[in-house]
C-alpha positions in Angstrom: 18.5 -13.8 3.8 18.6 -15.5 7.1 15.3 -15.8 9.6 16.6 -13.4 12.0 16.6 -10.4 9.7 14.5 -8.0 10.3 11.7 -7.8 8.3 11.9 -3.6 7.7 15.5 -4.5 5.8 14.1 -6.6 2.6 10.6 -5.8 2.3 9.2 -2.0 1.8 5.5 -1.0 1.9 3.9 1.6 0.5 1.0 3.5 -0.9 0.3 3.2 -4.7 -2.6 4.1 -6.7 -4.7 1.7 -7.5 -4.3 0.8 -11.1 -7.0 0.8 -13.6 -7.8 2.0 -16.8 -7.8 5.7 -18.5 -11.6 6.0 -18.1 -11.5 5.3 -14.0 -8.6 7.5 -13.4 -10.4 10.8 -15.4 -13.3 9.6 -13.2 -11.3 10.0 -10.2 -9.3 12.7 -10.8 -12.6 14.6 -11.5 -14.4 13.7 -8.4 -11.3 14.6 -6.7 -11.2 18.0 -8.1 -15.0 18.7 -7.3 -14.0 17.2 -3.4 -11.5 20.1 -3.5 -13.2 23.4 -4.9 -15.8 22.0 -1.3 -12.8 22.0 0.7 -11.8 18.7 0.7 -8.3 17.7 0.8 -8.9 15.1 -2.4 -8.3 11.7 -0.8 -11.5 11.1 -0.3 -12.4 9.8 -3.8 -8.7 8.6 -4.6 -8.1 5.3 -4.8 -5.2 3.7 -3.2 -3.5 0.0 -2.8 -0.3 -0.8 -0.2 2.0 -2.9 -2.2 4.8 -4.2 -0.4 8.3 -4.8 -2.3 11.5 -7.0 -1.6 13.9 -4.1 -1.7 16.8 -5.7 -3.4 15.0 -5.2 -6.5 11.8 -3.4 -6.3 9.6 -5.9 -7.7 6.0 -5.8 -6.2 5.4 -9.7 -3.7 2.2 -8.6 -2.5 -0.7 -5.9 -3.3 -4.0 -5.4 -0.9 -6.8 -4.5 -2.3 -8.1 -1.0 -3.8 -9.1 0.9 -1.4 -9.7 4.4 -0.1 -6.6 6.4 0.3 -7.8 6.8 4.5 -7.8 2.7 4.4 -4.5 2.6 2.8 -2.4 4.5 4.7 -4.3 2.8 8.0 -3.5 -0.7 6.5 0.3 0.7 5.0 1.0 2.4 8.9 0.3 -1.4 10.4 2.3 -2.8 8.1 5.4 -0.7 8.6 4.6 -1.8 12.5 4.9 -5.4 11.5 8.0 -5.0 9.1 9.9 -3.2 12.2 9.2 -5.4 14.6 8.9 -9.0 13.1 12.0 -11.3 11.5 11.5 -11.7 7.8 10.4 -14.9 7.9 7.5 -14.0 10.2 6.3 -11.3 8.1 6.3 -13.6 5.1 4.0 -15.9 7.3 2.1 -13.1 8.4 1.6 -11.0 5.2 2.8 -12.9 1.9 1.1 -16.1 2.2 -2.4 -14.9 2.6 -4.6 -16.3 -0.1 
């Protein structure tokens, strides 16, 4: 990988649910359901991280928070801004060494 490549061509970000265990996600898919049969779309009560992976081999270098699934795809579309327009090794200063 050299400085000048473009960010967008080894790292990916996307929308995950947030992982947790089998108790929270019957929670979730419930409230979800009931959100719905009100005529809600569902993604109102999902919860959602933006993990962003190196390509060549999928493996997860950074997650964000749970959030709501509105908050992730806000946070995920500025990201995708950032990986398209930045070299690689200003999104890793940017993104991957936050603490």
């Amino acid at each position: 990988m050299t400085d000048t490549a473009r960010a967008n061509t080894v790292y990916d970000a996307r929308i995950e649910s947030a992982e947790g265990h089998l108790l929270r996600r019957a929670g979730e898919w419930i409230a979800s359901a009931a959100e719905m049969f009100f005529g809600g779309d569902g993604t109102d009560t999902r919860q959602a991280e933006v993990v962003i992976r190196r390509r060549s081999d999928d493996e997860a270098v950074y997650r964000f928070a749970p959030g709501s699934f509105e908050e992730a795809e806000a946070e995920c579309d500025d990201i995708e801004r950032s990986l398209a327009s930045m070299s690689a090794a200003e999104f890793e200063d940017a993104y991957l060494k936050r603490s």
